[in-house]
Every structure is written in structure tokens, then in C-alpha cells.
N, C-alpha and C positions, 0 to 999 in steps of 0.2 A: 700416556694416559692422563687423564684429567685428574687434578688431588684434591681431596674433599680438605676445607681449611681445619685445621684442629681447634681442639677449643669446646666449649659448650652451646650443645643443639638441645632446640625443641621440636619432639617430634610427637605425633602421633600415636603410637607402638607401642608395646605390651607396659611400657611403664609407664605411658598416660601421658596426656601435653601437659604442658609449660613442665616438664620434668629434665634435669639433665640426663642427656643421653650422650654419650661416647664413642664414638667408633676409631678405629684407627683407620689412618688412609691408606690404599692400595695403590700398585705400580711400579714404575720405573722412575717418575720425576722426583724431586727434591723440592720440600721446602723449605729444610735447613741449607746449611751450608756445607755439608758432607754426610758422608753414609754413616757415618758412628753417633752425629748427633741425631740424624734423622731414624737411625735403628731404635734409639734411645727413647725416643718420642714417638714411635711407632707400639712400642711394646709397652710402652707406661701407658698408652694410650687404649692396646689391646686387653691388657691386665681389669680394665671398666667397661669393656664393650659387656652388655647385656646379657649376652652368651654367654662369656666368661668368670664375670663376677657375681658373685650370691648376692649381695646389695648396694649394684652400682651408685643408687643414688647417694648411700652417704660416704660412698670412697671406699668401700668393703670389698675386695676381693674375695675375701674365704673364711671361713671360722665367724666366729663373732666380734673379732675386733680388728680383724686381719684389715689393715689400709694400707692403699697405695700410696697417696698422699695424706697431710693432714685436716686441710681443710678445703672447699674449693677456691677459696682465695691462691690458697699455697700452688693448687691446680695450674692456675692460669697464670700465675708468676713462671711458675718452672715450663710452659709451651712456648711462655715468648721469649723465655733466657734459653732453651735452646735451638730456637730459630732463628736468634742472633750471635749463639753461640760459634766464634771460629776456630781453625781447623788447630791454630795453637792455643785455645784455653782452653779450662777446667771447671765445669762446675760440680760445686759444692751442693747436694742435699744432706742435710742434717735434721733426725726425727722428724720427717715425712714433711719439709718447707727448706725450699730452694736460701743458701746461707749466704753464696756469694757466688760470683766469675773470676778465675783468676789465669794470670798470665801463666802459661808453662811449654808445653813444645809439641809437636805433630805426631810425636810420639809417644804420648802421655794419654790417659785415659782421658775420653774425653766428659764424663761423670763417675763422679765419685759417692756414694751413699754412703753413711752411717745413721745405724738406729741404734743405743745403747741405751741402757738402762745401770745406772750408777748406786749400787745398791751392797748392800754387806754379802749378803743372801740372798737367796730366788726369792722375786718380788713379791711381798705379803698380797693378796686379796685387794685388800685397802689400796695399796698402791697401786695398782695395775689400772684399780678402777679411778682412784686421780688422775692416772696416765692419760686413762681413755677420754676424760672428761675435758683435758686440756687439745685431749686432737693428735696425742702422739700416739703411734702404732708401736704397739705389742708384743712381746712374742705370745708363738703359739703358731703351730703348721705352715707352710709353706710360705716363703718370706715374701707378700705379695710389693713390699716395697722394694726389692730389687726388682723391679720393673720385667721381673721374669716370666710370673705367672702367666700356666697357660688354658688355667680351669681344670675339672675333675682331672682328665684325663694325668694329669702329675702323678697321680697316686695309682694311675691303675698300673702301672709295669709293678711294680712292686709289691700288691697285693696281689696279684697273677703272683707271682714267684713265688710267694708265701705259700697262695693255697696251693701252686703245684708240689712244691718240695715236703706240704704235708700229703698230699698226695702220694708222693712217693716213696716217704717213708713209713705212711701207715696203713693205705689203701693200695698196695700194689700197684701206682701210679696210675690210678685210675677211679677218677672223683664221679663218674656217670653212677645215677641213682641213690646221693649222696646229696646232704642238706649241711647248707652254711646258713647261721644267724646272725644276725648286728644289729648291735644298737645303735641308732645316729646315720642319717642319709644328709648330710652334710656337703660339700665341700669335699673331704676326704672321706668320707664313709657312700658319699654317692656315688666313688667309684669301684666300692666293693659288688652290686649284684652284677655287672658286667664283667669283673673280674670272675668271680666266681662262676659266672655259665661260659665263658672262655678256656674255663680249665674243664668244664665238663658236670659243673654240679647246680643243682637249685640254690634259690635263695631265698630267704628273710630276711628283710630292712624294717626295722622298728624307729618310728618318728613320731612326735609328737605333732610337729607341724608337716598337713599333708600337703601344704605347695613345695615344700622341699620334694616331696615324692615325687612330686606330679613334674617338677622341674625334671630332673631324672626322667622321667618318662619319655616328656617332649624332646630330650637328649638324645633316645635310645639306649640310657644306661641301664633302664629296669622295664619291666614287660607291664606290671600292674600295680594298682593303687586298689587298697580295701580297708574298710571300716572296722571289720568287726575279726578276731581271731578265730573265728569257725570257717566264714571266709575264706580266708589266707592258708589256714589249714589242709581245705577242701581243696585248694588249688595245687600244694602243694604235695601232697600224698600222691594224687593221679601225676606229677610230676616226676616224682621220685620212685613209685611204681616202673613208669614205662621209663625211667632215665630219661627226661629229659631235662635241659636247662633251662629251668624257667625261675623267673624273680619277680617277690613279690614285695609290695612296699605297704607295711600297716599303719595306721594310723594308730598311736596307742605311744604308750610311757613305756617305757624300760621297766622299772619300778613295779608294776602288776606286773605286766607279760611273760618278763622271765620269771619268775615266781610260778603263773598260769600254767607257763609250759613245763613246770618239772612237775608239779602235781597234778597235771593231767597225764603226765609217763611222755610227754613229745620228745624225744633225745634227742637233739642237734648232733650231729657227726664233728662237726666244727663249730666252735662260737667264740666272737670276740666282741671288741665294740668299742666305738667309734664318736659316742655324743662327745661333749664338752667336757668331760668330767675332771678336766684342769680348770675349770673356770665356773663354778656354781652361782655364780651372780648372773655373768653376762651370755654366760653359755648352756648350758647345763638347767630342763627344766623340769620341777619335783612333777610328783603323781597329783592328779586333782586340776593339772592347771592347762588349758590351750595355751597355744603360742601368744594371742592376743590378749590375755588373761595375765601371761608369765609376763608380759612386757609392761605394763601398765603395774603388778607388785613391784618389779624390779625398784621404778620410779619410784612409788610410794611407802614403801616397807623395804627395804633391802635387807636388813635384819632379817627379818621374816622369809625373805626368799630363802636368805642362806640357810636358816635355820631348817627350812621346808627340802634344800636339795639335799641337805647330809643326811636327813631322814632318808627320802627318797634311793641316792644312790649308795647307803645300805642295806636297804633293799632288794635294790638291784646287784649288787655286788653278791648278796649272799645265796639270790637265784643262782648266778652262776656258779656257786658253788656246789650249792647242791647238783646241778648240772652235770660239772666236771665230775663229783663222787659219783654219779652214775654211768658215766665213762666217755663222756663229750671230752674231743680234744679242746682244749681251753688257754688263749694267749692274749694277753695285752698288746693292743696295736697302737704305739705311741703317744697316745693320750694321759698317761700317768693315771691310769683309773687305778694302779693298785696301790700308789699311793694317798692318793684321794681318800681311799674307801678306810686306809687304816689312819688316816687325820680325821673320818667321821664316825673312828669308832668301832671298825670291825676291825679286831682283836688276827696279828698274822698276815692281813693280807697284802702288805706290801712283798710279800716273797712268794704269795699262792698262787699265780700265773706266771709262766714265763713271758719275756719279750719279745716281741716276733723281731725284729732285726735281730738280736742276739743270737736268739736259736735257730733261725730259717735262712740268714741273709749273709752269715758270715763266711760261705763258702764262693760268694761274690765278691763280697770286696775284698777281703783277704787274698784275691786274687787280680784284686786293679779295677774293677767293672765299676761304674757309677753311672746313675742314670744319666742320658746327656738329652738337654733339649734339641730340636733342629724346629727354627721358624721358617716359613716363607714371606717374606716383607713383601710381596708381590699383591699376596693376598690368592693368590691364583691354585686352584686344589688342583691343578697338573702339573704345577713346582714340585709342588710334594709328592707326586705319584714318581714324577722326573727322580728325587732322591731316593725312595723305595728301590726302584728299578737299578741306581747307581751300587744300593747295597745288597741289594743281593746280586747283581750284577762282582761285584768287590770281593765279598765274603760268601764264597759256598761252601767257603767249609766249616763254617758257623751256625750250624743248624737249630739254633736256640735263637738267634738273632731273625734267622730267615724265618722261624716261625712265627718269632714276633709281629714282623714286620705283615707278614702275611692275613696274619691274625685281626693286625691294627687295622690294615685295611677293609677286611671283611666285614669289622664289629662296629667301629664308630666311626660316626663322622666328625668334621672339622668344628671347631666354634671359635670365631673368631679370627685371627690368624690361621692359617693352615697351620699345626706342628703334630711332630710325631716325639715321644720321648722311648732311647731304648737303654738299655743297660749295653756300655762299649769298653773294651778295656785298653790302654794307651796305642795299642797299632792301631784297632780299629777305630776310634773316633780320629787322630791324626789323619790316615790313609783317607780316611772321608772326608774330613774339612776341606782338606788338596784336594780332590778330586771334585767338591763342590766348589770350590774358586775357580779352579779350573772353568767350570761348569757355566760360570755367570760372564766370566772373560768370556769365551765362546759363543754366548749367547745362548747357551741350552735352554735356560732357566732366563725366564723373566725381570729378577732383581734381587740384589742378594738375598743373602740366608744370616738368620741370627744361630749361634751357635751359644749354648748357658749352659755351666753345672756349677753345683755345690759340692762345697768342702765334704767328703764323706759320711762323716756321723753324722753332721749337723744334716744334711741332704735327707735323710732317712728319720728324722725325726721330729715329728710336728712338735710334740712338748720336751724340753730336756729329759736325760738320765739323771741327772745329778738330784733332781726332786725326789727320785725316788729314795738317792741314797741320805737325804734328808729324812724324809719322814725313817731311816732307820739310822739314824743318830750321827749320820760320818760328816765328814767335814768334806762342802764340796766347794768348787773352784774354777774359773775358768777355763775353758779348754783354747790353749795356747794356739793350734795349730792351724784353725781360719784364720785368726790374727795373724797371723804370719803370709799368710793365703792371701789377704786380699791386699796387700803392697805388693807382695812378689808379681801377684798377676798385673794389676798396675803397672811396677816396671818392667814386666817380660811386653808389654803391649795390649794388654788388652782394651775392649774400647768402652766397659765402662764396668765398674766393681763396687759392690755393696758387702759392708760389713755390719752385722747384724746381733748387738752380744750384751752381757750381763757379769754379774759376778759368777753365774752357773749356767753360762752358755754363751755359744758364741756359733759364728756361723756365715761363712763365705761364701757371695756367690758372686761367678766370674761368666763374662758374658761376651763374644765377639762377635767382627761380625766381617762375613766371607762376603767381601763388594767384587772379586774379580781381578785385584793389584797385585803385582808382586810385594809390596809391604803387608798386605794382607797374609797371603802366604806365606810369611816369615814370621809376622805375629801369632797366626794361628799355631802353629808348628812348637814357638816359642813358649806359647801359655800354655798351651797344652802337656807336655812334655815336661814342664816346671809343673806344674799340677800332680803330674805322674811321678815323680821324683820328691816331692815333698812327703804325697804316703809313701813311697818305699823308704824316706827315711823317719817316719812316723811309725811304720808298723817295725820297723827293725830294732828301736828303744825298748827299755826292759815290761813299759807297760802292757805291752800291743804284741812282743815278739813270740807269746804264745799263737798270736793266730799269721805267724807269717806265714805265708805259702810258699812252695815250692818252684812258683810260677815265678816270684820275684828275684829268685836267682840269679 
């Protein structure tokens, strides 16, 4: 098949000519010089395609500061270093620009990423936004400069889990005729009203900016866009009446709304939320301001913003309070809002919500499961049905997996790459990898498959923990154990590793890629396997060995 050249296009298309646009190439041919640099380049390249990222043009995969790259200079350095990249070297990216090429062996990764942040402490405000100004990428949600990202869909297996196992534990597992609300249709928050009518319940998305909504819409991840909360309301009551799943996306601030809805008596069955509220400069926008408003203060008063969002998301914070005293189940979804809120002044609220991975999530991983990517480099959405079919084909006695899968299929479509992300625990992602190399040797499948996960905590959490135990006074610190994760997977083979970390965070993500080789098959088996034995001896130390399971045996 013919390969579109990488690099930067001017096209026509929703983001308007002479604009850069991005796609990655489909097929079976090569324009590098092997399948792990051309995977590498495929999926840096999918990570900007239009579909995928919230602001392709300026390198933004996701969040507000979330970059692939640094700049597009950095862009187009790092496509021709790995088109020239061979099958024994190494490139080097360092904070989001290509640092060098270097000699090493066939069996070496063939990119290497680091983004670090060299700091006492989790990065002041101030700093973050020096960060951003010089062009280096961030933390903050899904680590789009491990060339992994695959768009919303990242976050939806896992907010599915969430709202099912509240489901289960408080609704007789059974969320029809039941309302979820959020604040923030984001990146990670626009894969909540999809989540939510896949488990069986309505939704409400609160956003200030309605092309985010509307973005979501054109996705299939939300059903409507409305202005006003009588609106949204109306839509929603006859929703929740007859059970059905329907989502709706409001245009509106956090800040009023929830306020609005406890003193009009609305009670949300569930509420969380999802805006910025780790980042009140660059993310996070107070009450009174549109998106085109908020962006234009930032520029010229940043004081003022900030001053205008702690207002703001005390506000909002103490909606939800009143909320939850009225008997909404109420959880912070990785955004640090409850720290946030008690750095702006509401008295307590770093401990008044719990964490949804803590409380909902830990009977997964505790038990080995981690979401795992699966790409199809083909480009082809009958690869991906081809792998569906292999797994439930594999696993039927997996009946959480097969309904996933089944689910995935039914609810959304591809963007960008074809991928599916499911929660697999060390037999079942291994059994699969083999079975998809298998699969491209063969010829099943069109052209390999990229296979990505992340270190486990750090996988599951857009903003650190350790912020939180900041704003209550503890001393936090590194977490050791992606560090340790992104050489091991290095030298177990993988084909290319991103380390991603701070004084108060850190965060590995390992990435291969199933070409059809027996080298393949022995790297995959290798990385994987080393992954799965790093938590069990992570969870078996004195910090972690309360939540070991029994599975790990």
C-alpha cells in the first residue's frame, strides 16, 4: 500500500489551510528502516492526528499543556532521525526534542524518552508555567509524550469500572435510571458521558468551552450540547424517568452550576469532576469568563486569573459538598481537586472526597490487571475487529473482558489509529501478544500491532497522589518503582520506553511492537512478564502488602 510521507501537511480540513496537520501513515510498507522505528513514528505521529489530539496545532495531545513534542521544529528533527534511524541505534528524546543518535544493538530499545522535572517539590504554578513557556511538556494526565496516546478513549475502560463497581456497591448493580455529573469534558472528562451510558446511567458534562462538547459529540462520546440548565434538565429527567442512557453536555462553569443544582434540590446519584483544577492558570477557567475571554486574561493578568480561579473552584468545591450532605456519592477523579480546593481556602477538603482509584480500582490492580493498549499500525478497522475476535476467541472464561470488548465495539468508533485499551492481567495480555504475532506472521492481520502500558499507579493517574499529601503537610517523594520500570523494560526488549517523573511523581510507559518475528515473540513475552513481576514484588513490600491479593500467590 502506498505511504503517505510524514511530516507536516497543509490541508483543507476542520483546522483550516496553511495549518499543520498530522496524520499518521497506514499499511504494510516501511519508511523507516524497521518496524520499531517505524511503530515509533507511526504513533508519535497518531498521538497529533486531529481526531486524537485536543490542539493538534500547537503539539497538545490532551489537558492543557499535555505535548507530544516540544516545538515543531523539535517535530521534524525527531521524523527524519527516525527514518534514518538503524536497526542498531538509539534515539535519545529529552523534554519533548530529539537530544541525540547513538550506537547500541538490535536489541536495544530503539527510542528512549525522558520528560523530568528537577525540582525539591511538586512543581510550584510558577514553574510549570516557565515549563510551558520554554516548550517542555508537563505533567498532568495521560503522558502524551510517550508517543502512546490514543485520545479519549484512554480513560474510558476505567471510568466504566469506576461507575460500574459503584454500581454495584450502591445501586444493586444496576445504574439504569440513575444520573452521573462532571465537571470538565476534556481529554479525560470527555470520556465520562460514554462511560456512563455504557454502564446503564444518564449523564451531565459541565464545560465552559462548548467546542469541547461538541468535539465529543462528533466522537460519539455524548448525545447533546445545550446552553442553558433548564435545557439539560428537561432532557434529562425524561431520561432518567424512562431509564435511558442519554448525555448531555452544558455549556456553563462549574462554579454557578453546581451551586444551581443543590439549591434547586437536583441530587446527582453520582458526582465527580474532571476540569483542570491542578492547573488554575493554564487549565482551570473561573466563573464570568468564556474560553476566548479565559485565554486572552491568562496572557494579560495571570495574577488575576489565578486570583479569579481559587475563587471560582471554591465555589465549586463547596457545591459539591453540599451535594454529597445531601447524599450524592461524591469521588475525586485524579485531578487533585481536593487538594486544590484546600490550597484555595476551603477549610478540610483535602480528605472530604475519596479517590476513585483508591476506593473503586483497587480490587484490579491488586490483582495484576492494567489497562493495556493494542494499536493497529495498518490503520485498517478489520485488524482491530481481527484482534476482538482473537480475544474472545482466547478468553471465554473472562466474562468482564468479553464484555468489554463487546461493549467497545458496539459504543465507539476508531480515531485515528484503530486501538482498543482493556484491563488484562499477566496471562492474558502475554496469551494475546503471542497469539497476535502469531497473527501478522500468518498474514491474518495486515501489519503489526503496537502493544503500550503503564507502570500501574502512575497509569491511573492524570495528576499525582503525593500533591495531595502536600497540601496535608507529609513529606512526599518519588515513586521508585517506574524508575526502575523503564530500564528493565529497555533491557528485557522493548521497542521503545518513556520515563516521565519529578520529585513527586514518576511514571513508565513501555511500548512494543508485535511485527510477526520470533524476536518479537520473545521480547514481548520478556517485557511483559518483567512488568508483571515487578508489581508482584512492589505490592509484596511493607507499603503496598496490605492490598496484595490472593491472586498473586
Amino acid at each position: 500500500m502506498a505511504q503517505l510521507e510524514p511530516g507536516i501537511g497543509n490541508e483543507n480540513g476542520p483546522l483550516g489551510k496553511s495549518r499543520h496537520v498530522v496524520r499518521s501513515p497506514r499499511g504494510a510498507g516501511l519508511i523507516c528502516r524497521g518496524w520499531g522505528q517505524e511503530a515509533a513514528l507511526r504513533m508519535m505521529m497518531n498521538s497529533l492526528d486531529p481526531e486524537v489530539a485536543e490542539q493538534p496545532r500547537d503539539l497538545i495531545a490532551c489537558g492543557a499543556t499535555g505535548k507530544v513534542l516540544r516545538n515543531w521544529e523539535s517535530y521534524q528533527a525527531t521524523v527524519e532521525a527516525l527514518k534514518a534511524l538503524r536497526n542498531d541505534e538509539t534515539l535519545l528524546i529529552e523534554a519533548g526534542g530529539p537530544a541525540g543518535v547513538f550506537e547500541t544493538q538490535e536489541s536495544a530499545a530503539r527510542v528512549i524518552i525522558t520528560n523530568t522535572i528537577s525540582e525539591g517539590r511538586w512543581p510550584t504554578p510558577e514553574k510549570l508555567d516557565q515549563l510551558e513557556q520554554q516548550g517542555i511538556p508537563t505533567p498532568g494526565g495521560p503522558d502524551p509524550g510517550s508517543w502512546t496516546y490514543v485520545g479519549t478513549q484512554q480513560t474510558l475502560p476505567v471510568a466504566f469500572e469506576v461507575f460500574c463497581v459503584i454500581g454495584r456497591n450502591h445501586f444493586g448493580n444496576d445504574l439504569a435510571g440513575k444520573l452521573i455529573v462532571s465537571g470538565g469534558m476534556g481529554a479525560a472528562g470527555g470520556a465520562l458521558p460514554l462511560a456512563a451510558g455504557m454502564a446503564g446511567a444518564a449523564f451531565l458534562g459541565i464545560d465552559v468551552d462548548g467546542e469541547r462538547i461538541r468535539r465529543r459529540i462528533r466522537a460519539g462520546y455524548c448525545d447533546y450540547c445545550v446552553n442553558t440548565l433548564d435545557e439539560a434538565l428537561r432532557i434529562l429527567k425524561n431520561a432518567v424517568r424512562q431509564k435511558h442512557a442519554i448525555s448531555v453536555g452544558l455549556v456553563g462553569n462549574c462554579a454557578e452550576v453546581i451551586p444551581e443544582l443543590a439549591s434547586r434540590g437536583v441530587l446527582p446519584d453520582i458526582l465527580t469532576d474532571q476540569t483542570a483544577a491542578h492547573d488554575l492558570l493554564n487549565g482551570y477557567i473561573p466563573s464570568g469568563l468564556g474560553a476566548e475571554d479565559a485565554h486572552a486574561l491568562r496572557r494579560e493578568d495571570p495574577e488575576d486569573y489565578r486570583s479569579r480561579s481559587r475563587d471560582s473552584l471554591s465555589r465549586h468545591f463547596e457545591g459539591m459538598l453540599t451535594l454529597q450532605k445531601l447524599g450524592s456519592i461524591v469521588f475525586e477523579f485524579g485531578n487533585n481537586l481536593c487538594a486544590a480546593a484546600e490550597r484555595c481556602g476551603v477549610t478540610g477538603a483535602v480528605s472530604a472526597f475519596p479517590e476513585a482509584v483508591e476506593t473503586y480500582l483497587q480490587h484490579l490492580l491488586s490483582a495484576g490487571l492494567v489497562p493495556v493498549r493494542w494499536v493497529a499500525l495498518s490503520g485498517e478497522p478489520g485488524d482491530m475487529r481481527r484482534f476482538e475476535d482473537m480475544a474472545l476467541e482466547l478468553f471465554p472464561d473472562e466474562p468482564s473482558l468479553s464484555r468489554w470488548i463487546r461493549l467497545a465495539g458496539k459504543h465507539f468508533r476508531f480515531q485515528g489509529l484503530p486501538a482498543r485499551v482493556c484491563w488484562m492481567d499477566e496471562e492474558t495480555r502475554i496469551q494475546m501478544a503471542e497469539r497476535l504475532n502469531r497473527s501478522v506472521a500468518d498474514g491474518l492481520v495486515k501489519a503489526p500491532f503496537v502493544v503500550a502500558f503503564e507502570h500501574v499507579e502512575s497509569n491511573l493517574q492524570p495528576a499525582p497522589w503525593p500533591q495531595r499529601d502536600e497540601a496535608e503537610g507529609k513529606r512526599d517523594s518519588a515513586g521508585d518503582w517506574p524508575i526502575m520500570e523503564a530500564p528493565l523494560g529497555a533491557a528485557s526488549g522493548t521497542s521503545w520506553a518513556s520515563l516521565k517523573c519529578g520529585s513527586s511523581y514518576s511514571q513508565a510507559t513501555m511500548a512494543l511492537v508485535a511485527d510477526g518475528t520470533p524476536y518479537a515473540a520473545n521480547s514481548l513475552q520478556r517485557v511483559l512478564r518483567s512488568n508483571y513481576a515487578l508489581d508482584f514484588i512492589r505490592l509484596a513490600t511493607p507499603r503496598y502488602k496490605d492490598g496484595f491479593s490472593s491472586s498473586w500467590q
